[in-house]
C-alpha positions as CSV (number, residue, x, y, z in Angstrom):
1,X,-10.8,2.7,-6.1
2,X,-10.8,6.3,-7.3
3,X,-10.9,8.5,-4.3
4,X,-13.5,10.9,-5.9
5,X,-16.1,8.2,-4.6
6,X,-15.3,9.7,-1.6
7,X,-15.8,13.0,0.1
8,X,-12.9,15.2,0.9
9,X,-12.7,14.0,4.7
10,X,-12.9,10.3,3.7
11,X,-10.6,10.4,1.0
12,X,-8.5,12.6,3.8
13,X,-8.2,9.9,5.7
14,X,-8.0,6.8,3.3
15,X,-4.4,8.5,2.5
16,X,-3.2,9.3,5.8
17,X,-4.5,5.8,7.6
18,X,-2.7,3.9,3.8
19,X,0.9,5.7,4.2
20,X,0.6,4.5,7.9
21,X,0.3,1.4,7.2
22,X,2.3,0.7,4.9
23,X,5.8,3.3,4.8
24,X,7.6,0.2,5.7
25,X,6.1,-2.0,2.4
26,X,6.8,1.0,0.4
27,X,10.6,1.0,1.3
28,X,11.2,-2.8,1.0
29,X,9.5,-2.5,-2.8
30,X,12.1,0.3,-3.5
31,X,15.3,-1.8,-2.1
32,X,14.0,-5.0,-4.0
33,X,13.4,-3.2,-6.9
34,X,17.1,-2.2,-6.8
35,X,18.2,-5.0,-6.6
36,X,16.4,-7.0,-9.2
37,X,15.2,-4.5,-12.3
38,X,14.9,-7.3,-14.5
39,X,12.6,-9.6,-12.4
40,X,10.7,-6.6,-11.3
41,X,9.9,-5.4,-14.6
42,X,8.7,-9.5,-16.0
43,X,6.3,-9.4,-12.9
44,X,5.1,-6.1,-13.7
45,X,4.4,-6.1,-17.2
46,X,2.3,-9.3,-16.3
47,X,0.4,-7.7,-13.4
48,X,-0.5,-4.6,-15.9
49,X,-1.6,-7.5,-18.6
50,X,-3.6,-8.8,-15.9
51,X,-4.6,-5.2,-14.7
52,X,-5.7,-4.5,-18.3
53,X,-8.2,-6.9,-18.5
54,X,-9.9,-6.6,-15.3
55,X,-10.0,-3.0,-16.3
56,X,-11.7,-3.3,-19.3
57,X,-14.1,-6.0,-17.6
58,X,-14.9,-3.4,-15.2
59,X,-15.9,-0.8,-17.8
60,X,-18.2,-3.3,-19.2
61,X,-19.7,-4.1,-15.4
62,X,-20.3,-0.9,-15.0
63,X,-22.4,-0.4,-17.8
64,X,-24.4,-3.3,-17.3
65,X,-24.9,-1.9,-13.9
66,X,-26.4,1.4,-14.9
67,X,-29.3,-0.8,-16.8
68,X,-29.7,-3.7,-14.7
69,X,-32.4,-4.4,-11.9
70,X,-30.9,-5.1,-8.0
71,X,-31.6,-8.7,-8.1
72,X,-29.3,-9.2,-11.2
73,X,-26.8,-6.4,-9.9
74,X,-25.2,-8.7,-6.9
75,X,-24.6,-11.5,-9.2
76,X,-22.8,-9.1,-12.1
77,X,-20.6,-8.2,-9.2
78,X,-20.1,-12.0,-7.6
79,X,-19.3,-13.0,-11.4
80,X,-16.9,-10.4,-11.8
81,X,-15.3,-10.8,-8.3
82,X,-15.0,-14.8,-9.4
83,X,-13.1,-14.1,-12.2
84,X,-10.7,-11.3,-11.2
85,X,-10.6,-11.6,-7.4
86,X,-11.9,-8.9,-4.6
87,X,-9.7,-6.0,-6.8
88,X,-10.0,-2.3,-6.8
89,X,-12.7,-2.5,-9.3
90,X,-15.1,-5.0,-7.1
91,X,-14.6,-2.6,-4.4
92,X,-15.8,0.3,-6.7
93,X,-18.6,-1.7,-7.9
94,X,-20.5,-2.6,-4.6
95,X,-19.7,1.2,-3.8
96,X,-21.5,2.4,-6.4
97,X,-24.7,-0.5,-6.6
98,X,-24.9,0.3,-2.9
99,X,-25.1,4.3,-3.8
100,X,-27.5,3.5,-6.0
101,X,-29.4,0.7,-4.3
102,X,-29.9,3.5,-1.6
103,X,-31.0,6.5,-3.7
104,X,-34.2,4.1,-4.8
105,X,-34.7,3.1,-1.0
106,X,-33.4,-0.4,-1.4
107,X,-32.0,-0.8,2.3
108,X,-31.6,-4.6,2.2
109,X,-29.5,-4.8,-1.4
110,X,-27.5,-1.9,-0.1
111,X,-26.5,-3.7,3.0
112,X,-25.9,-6.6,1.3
113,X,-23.4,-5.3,-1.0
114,X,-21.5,-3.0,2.3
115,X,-21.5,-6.7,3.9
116,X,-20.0,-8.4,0.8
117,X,-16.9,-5.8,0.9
118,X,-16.4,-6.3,4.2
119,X,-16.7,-9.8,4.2
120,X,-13.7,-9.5,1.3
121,X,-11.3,-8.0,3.8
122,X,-10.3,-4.4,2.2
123,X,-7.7,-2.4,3.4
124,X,-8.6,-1.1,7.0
125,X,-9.6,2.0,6.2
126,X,-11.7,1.4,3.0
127,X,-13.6,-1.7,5.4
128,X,-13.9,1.0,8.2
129,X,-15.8,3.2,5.9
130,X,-18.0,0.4,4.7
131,X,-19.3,-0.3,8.1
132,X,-19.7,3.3,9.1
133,X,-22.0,3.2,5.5
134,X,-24.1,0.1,7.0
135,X,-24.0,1.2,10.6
136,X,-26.3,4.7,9.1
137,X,-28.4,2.0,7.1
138,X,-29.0,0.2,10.2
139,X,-30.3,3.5,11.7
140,X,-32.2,4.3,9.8
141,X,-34.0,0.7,9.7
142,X,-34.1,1.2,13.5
143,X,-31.9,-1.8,14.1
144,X,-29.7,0.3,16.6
145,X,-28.0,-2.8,17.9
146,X,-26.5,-3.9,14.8
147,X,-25.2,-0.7,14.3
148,X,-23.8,0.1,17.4
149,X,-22.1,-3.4,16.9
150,X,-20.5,-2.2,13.1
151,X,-19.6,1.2,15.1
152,X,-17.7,-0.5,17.9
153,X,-15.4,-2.4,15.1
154,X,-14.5,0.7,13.7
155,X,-10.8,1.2,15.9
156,X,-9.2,4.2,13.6
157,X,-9.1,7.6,15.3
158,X,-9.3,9.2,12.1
159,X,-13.1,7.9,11.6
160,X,-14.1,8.8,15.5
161,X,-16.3,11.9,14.2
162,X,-18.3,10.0,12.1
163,X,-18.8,6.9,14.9
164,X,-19.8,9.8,17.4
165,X,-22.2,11.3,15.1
166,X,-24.2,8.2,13.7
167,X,-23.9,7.0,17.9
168,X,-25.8,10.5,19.1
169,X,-28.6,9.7,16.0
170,X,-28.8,6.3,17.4
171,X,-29.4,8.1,20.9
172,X,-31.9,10.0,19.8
173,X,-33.6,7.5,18.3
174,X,-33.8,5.7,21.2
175,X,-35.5,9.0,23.4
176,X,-32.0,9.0,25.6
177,X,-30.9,12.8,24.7
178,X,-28.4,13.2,27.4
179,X,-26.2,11.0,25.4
180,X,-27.1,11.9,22.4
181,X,-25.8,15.8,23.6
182,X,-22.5,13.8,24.6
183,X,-21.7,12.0,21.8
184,X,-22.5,15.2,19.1
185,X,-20.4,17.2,21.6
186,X,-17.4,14.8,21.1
187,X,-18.2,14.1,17.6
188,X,-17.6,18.0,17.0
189,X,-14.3,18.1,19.0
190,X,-12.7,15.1,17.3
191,X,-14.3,17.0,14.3
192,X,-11.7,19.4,12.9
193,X,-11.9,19.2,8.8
194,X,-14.9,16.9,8.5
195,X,-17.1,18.2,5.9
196,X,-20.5,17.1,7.5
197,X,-20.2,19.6,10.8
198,X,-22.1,22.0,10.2
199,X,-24.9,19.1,10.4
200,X,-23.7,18.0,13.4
201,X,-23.7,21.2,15.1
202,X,-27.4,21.8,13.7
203,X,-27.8,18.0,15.8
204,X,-26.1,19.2,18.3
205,X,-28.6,22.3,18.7
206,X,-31.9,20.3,18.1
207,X,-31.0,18.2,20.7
208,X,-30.3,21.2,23.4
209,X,-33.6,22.7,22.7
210,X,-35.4,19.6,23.5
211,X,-33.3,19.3,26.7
């Protein structure tokens, strides 16, 4: 997925929480590929074959996208995912039909497609970022236990900003600003680099005012 999709603290993250997970991968794919050049190269020229294709698939998907109506959307995607597998470029898709979904206030297609990638079992951090995505949805339907469930699964320290913040607007929502003043306050000091504080401060000052 290109990492422009995402803003500077997500992609931030993505990077840092991938090279954690996976230094020791990198290093065996180094020593095998030592040690066997030849069969490395057969299986990569066939992966970039295979690569290729889904890649000019993609293009296509996405340009049926840009036309097509939500209903159809989901089933563009499912047909794509069928044929090439839950890939880089599925990942990107529901990213983007859920961006747009959202920009024309469809809340139910947009959750749908976060609930598809996680369903698909991304990489940690790219499914930690989905949910975070459909915890705000579920905010702002007013279905705070759903969200507070999504926000309880996310686990990486990196995202704890983020969980804070979308747990002290589900706190407010709910009248209880005592813990909305908490969690904004802890959201800011796990906070350092995140490019949405200056929101959460302006939160943070709302809520203070009214207490």
């Amino acid at each position: 997925m290109a990492l422009e999709d995402y803003d500077d603290y997500e992609q931030e993250q993505i990077v840092k929480e991938w090279l954690g997970n996976n230094w020791l991968t990198i290093l065996a794919g180094i020593a095998i590929g030592i040690g066997s050049l030849w069969g490395y190269g057969q299986w990569q020229n066939s992966k970039i074959v295979q690569s290729s294709q889904a890649a000019t698939e993609f293009a296509e998907l996405e340009a049926a996208l840009a036309i097509s109506e939500s209903a159809d959307t989901n089933q563009l995607i499912n047909d794509y995912e069928t044929e090439f597998g839950s890939n880089i470029y599925t990942i990107q898709a529901r990213l983007q039909a859920a961006s747009k979904m959202v920009e024309a206030n469809e809340i139910p297609a947009a959750k749908a497609q976060y609930q598809a990638l996680i369903a698909a079992k991304p990489d940690k951090s790219i499914a930690e970022m989905a949910r975070l995505r459909l915890a705000r949805l579920l905010v702002a339907e007013g279905d705070y236990s759903s969200a507070s469930t999504e926000l309880g699964l996310v686990q990486s320290k990196a995202y704890q900003t983020i969980v804070e913040e979308v747990m002290g607007d589900i706190y407010v929502a709910q009248g209880n600003h005592d813990k909305a003043q908490d969690a904004y306050q802890l959201a800011l000091n796990e906070g350092e680099g995140y490019s949405g504080k200056q929101i959460i401060e302006m939160k943070l000052a709302d809520i203070k005012v009214i207490n």
